[in-house]
C-alpha positions as CSV (number, residue, x, y, z in Angstrom):
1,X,204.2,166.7,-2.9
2,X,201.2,167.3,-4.2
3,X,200.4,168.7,-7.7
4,X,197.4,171.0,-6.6
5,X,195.7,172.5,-3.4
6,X,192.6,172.5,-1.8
7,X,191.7,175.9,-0.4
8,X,189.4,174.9,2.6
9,X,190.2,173.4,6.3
10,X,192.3,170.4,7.0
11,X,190.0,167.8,8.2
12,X,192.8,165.2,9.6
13,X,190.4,162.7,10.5
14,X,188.5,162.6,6.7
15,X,186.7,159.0,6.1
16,X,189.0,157.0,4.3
17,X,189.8,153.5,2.7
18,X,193.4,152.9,0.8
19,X,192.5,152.4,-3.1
20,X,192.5,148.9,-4.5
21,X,195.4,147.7,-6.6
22,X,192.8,146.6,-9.1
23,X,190.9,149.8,-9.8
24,X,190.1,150.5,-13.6
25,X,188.6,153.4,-14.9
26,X,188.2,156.8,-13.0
27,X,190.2,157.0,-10.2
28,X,187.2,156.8,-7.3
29,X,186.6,153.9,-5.3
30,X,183.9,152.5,-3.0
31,X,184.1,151.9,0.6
32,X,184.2,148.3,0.7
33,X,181.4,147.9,3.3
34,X,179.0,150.2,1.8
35,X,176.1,151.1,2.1
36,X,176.9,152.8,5.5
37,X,173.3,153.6,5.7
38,X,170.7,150.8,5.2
39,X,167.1,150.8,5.1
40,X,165.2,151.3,8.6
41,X,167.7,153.4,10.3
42,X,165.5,155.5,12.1
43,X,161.3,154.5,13.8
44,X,159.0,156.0,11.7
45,X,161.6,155.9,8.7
46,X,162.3,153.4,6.1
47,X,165.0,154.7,4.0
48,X,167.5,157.5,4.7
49,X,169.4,158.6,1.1
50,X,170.4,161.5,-1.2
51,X,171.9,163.3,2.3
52,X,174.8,165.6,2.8
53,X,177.6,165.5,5.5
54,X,180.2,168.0,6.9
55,X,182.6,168.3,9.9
56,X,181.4,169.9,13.0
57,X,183.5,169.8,16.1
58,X,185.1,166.9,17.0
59,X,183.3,164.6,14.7
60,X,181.0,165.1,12.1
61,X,177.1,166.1,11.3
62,X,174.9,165.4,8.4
63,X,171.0,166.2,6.9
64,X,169.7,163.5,5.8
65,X,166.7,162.8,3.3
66,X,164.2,160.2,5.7
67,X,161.7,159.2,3.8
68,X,158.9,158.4,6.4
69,X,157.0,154.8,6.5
70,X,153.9,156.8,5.2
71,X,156.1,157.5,1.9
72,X,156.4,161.8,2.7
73,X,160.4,162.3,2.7
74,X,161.6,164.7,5.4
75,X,165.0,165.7,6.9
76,X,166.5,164.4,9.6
77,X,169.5,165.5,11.9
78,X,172.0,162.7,12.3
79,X,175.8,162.6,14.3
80,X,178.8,160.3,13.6
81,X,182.4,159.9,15.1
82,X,184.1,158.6,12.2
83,X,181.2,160.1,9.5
84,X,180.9,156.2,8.9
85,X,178.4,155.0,11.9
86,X,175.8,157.2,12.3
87,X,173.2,158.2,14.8
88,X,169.8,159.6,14.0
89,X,167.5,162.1,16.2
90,X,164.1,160.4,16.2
91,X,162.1,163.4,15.2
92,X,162.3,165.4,11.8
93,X,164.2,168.9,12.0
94,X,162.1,172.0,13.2
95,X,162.1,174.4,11.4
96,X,161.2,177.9,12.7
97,X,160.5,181.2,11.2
98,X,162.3,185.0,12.3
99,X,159.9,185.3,14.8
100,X,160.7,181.8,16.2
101,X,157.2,179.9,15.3
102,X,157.3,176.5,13.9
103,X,157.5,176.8,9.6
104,X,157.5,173.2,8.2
105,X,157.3,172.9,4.5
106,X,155.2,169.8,3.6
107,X,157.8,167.9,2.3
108,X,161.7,168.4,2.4
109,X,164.4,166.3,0.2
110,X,167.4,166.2,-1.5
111,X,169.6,168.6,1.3
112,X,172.6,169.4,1.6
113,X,174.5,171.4,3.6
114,X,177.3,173.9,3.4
115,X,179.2,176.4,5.6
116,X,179.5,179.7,4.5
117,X,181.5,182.0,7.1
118,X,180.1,181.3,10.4
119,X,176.4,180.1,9.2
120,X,175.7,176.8,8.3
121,X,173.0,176.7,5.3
122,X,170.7,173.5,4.9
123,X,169.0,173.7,0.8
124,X,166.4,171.4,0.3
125,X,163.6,171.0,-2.5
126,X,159.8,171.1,-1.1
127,X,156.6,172.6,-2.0
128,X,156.3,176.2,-2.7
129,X,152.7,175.7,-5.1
130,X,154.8,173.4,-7.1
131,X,158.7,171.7,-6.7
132,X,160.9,174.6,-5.7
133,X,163.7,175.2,-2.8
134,X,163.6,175.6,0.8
135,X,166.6,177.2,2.7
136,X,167.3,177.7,6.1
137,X,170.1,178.7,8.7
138,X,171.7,177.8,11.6
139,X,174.8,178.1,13.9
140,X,174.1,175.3,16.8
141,X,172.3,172.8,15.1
142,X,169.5,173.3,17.8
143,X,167.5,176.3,16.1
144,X,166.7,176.4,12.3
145,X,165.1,179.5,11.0
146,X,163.9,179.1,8.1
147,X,164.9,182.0,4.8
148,X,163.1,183.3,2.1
149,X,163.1,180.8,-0.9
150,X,165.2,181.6,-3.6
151,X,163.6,180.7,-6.5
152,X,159.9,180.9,-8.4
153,X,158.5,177.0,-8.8
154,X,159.8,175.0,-10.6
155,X,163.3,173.9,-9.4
156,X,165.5,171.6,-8.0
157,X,168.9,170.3,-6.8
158,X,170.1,173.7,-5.2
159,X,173.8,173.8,-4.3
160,X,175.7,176.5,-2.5
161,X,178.9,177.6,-2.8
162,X,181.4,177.4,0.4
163,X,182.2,181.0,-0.1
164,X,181.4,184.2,-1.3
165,X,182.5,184.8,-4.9
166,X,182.9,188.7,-5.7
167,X,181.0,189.6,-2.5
168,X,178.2,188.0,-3.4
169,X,176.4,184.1,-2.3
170,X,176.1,181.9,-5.5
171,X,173.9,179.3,-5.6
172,X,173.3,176.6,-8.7
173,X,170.1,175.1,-9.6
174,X,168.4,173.0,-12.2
175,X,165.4,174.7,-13.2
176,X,162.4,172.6,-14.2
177,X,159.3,172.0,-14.9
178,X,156.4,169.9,-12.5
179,X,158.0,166.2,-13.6
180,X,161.2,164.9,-14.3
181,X,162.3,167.3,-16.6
182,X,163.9,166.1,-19.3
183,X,166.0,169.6,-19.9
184,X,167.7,170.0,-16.9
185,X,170.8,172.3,-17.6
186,X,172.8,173.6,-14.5
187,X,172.5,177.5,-13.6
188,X,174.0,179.5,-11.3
189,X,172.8,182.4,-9.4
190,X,173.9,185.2,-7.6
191,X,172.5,187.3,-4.0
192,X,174.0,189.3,-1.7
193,X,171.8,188.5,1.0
194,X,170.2,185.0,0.3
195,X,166.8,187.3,-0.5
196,X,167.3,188.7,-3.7
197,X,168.7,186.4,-6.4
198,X,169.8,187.5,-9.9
199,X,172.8,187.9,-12.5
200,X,171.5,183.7,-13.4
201,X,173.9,182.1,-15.8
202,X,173.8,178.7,-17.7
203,X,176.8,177.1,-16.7
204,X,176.6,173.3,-18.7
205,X,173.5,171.4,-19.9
206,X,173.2,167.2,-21.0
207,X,175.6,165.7,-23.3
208,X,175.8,164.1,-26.6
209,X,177.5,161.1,-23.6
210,X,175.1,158.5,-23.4
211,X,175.4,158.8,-19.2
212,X,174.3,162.3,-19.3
213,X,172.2,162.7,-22.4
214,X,169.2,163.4,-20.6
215,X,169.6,165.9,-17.2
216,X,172.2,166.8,-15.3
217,X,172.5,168.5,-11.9
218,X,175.2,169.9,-9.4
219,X,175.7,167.4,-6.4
220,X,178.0,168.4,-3.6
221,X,179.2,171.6,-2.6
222,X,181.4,172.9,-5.0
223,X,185.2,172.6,-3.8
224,X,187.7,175.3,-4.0
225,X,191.0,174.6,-5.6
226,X,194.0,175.9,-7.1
227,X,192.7,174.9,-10.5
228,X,189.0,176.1,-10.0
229,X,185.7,174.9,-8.2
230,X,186.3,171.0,-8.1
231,X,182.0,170.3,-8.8
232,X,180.8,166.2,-8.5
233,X,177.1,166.5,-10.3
234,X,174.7,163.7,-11.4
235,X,174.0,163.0,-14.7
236,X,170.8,160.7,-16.4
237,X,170.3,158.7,-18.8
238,X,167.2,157.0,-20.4
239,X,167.0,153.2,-21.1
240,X,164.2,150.7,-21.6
241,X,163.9,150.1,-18.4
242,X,163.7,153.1,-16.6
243,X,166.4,156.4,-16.1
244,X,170.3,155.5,-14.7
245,X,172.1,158.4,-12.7
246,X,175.8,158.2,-12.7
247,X,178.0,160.5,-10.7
248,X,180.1,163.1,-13.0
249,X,182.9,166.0,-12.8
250,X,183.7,169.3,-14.0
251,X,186.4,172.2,-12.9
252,X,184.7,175.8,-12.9
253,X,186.3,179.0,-13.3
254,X,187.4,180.2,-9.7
255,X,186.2,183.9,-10.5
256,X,183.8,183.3,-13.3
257,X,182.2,179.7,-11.9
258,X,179.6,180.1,-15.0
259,X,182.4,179.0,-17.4
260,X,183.9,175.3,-17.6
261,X,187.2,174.8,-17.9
262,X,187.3,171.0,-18.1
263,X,184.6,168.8,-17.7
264,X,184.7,165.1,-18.1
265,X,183.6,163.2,-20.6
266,X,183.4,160.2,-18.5
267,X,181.5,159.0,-15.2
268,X,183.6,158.8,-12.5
269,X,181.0,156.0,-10.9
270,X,178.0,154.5,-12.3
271,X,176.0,151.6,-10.8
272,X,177.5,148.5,-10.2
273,X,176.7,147.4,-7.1
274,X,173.9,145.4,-5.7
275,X,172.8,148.9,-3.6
276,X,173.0,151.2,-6.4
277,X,171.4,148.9,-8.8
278,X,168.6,147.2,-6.3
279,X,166.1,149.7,-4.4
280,X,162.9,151.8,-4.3
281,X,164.5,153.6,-7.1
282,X,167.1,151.5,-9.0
283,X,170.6,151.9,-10.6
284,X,170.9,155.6,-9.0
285,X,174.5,156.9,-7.4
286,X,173.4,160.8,-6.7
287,X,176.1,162.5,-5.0
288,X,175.3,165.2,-2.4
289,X,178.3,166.0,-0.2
290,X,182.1,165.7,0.0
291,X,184.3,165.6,3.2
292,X,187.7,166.5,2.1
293,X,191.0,167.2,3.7
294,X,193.5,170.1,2.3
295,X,196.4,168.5,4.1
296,X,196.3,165.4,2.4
297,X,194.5,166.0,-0.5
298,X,191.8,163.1,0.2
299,X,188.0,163.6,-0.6
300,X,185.4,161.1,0.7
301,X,182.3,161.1,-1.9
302,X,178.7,160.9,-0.2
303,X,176.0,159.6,-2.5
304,X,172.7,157.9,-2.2
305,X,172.3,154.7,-4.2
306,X,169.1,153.3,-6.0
307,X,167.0,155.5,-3.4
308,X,167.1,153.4,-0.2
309,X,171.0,153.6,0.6
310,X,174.0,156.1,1.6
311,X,177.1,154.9,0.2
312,X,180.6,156.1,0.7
313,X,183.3,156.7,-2.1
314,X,187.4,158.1,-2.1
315,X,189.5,159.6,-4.2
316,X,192.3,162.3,-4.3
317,X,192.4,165.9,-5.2
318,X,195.5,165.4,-7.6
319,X,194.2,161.9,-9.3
320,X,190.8,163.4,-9.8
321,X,191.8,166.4,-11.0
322,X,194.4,164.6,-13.6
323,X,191.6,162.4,-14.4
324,X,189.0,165.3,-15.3
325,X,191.8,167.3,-17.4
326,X,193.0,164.1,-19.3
327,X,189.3,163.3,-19.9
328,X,188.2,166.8,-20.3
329,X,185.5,167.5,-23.2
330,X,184.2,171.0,-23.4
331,X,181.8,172.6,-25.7
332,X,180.5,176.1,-26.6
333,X,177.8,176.3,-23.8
334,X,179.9,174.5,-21.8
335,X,182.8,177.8,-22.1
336,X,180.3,180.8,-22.7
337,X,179.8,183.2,-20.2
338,X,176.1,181.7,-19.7
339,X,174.3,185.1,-20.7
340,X,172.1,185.4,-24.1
């Protein structure tokens, strides 16, 4: 029986690997044959990572972040069975406008993707006369008509929210400057019509923790529980040679998603592995999408690794959850409404 309940589909056919006897730490575990992606998956593209997944249908149907062989990242549409093996379309998604004529920003990474009533939303960072976020729609996976972008330059790391909350879309962000920001705090916003976006709030900002004492950012889709929204983010640290992001979590307010009620002193995964630690970029794990089934309570964790790789980790809704809670360090900013 378990102790709490996702409030989303069952998803009976969730990735999944049985955890290992001799797990320590948090309770998250790698698939044993990761990465799932490796590099030169697609022509034209030498490394897919940083990508977002979902179910669709009978199988499942993901973004992904290609960066091209002539170093420009774009995103590509990719197909799996078993959200394991995947398939890639050769050629970069095409975006459109409302009147149906081609709109492609000059760059496009970092998506994810998330279902909110009948629409699927892709969110992506690009260009917009400085790092800002893209957003489009679609409900076939064939047309993608591009929206209005929500946010003034500079931002990153958009994440929306699997449902309305109050009526209205919420959206978080990391708002930045033209680098890599060394005070990225998590914000969330608010729009009843993916145009106009207001009511922002500070939700949590870096930690006195050494894994996430420099940035932070929201990863996956929030996920919707009887305890709050269930939120896997990245968080960075600085050493001599060079930033390490680890993969963190927090439980939000169901109503009030600007206030934290637990958040987790602790990474839940951090790299270890020859993928995460070896690559373009190294020693990154940057989550970007969950696949999770309400039934059983199991959540497969999609992140990319050191920049080059997709890699695959489980846990469960009640271990993580206790985990979080046991773990759970909260501060001023952390509880506060968000407003000043």
């Amino acid at each position: 029986m378990s102790k709490y309940k996702m409030i989303s589909p069952a998803v009976p056919n969730v990735p999944w690997q049985e955890k290992p006897e001799n797990l320590n730490g948090a309770p998250v575990w790698r698939y044993t044959e990761n990465p799932i992606i490796g590099r030169n998956p697609a022509p034209g593209v030498a490394r897919i990572f940083n990508s977002a997944v979902m179910p669709y249908e009978d199988g499942f149907i993901g973004v992904f972040r290609g960066e091209q062989v002539n170093g420009i990242p774009y995103i590509y549409l990719g197909r799996s069975e078993d959200g394991i093996r995947w398939d890639f379309e050769k050629d970069k998604i095409p975006f459109v406008d409302e009147n149906g004529e081609s709109f492609m920003p000059a760059y496009a990474y970092d998506p994810r993707l998330v279902k909110v009533e009948d629409t699927y939303y892709i969110i992506w960072c690009q260009d917009f006369y400085g790092a800002a976020i893209g957003m489009a729609k679609t409900t076939d996976f064939k047309t993608f008509t591009r929206l209005e972008n929500p946010f003034l330059p500079f931002n990153r790391n958009a994440v929306l929210f699997p449902r309305k909350v109050n009526g209205n879309f919420m959206m978080l962000s990391r708002p930045s400057d033209s680098g890599h920001t060394p005070f990225g705090d998590i914000f969330i916003s608010e729009s009843p019509d993916l145009v106009y976006w207001g009511k922002h709030r500070h939700i949590m900002g870096k930690n006195p923790e050494w894994w996430q004492a420099v940035k932070i950012c929201g990863g996956a889709a929030p996920v919707e529980t009887s305890e709050g929204w269930l939120l896997f983010y990245h968080g960075v640290t600085s050493t001599c040679n060079g930033y390490v992001y680890s993969i963190g979590g927090a439980i939000l307010d169901i109503d009030e998603p600007s206030r934290v009620k637990y958040r987790c002193e602790n990474f839940l995964l951090t790299p270890e592995e020859w993928y995460e630690e070896r690559g373009f970029v190294p020693n990154v794990c940057f989550p970007c999408a969950t696949i999770h089934d309400s039934e059983s309570g199991k959540i497969a964790i999609y992140y990319g690794a050191a920049d080059s790789y997709v890699g695959l980790a489980f846990t469960t809704l009640d271990e993580i959850v206790d985990y979080i809670k046991e773990h759970s360090v909260v501060r001023a900013a952390d509880t506060e409404e968000g407003r000043r």
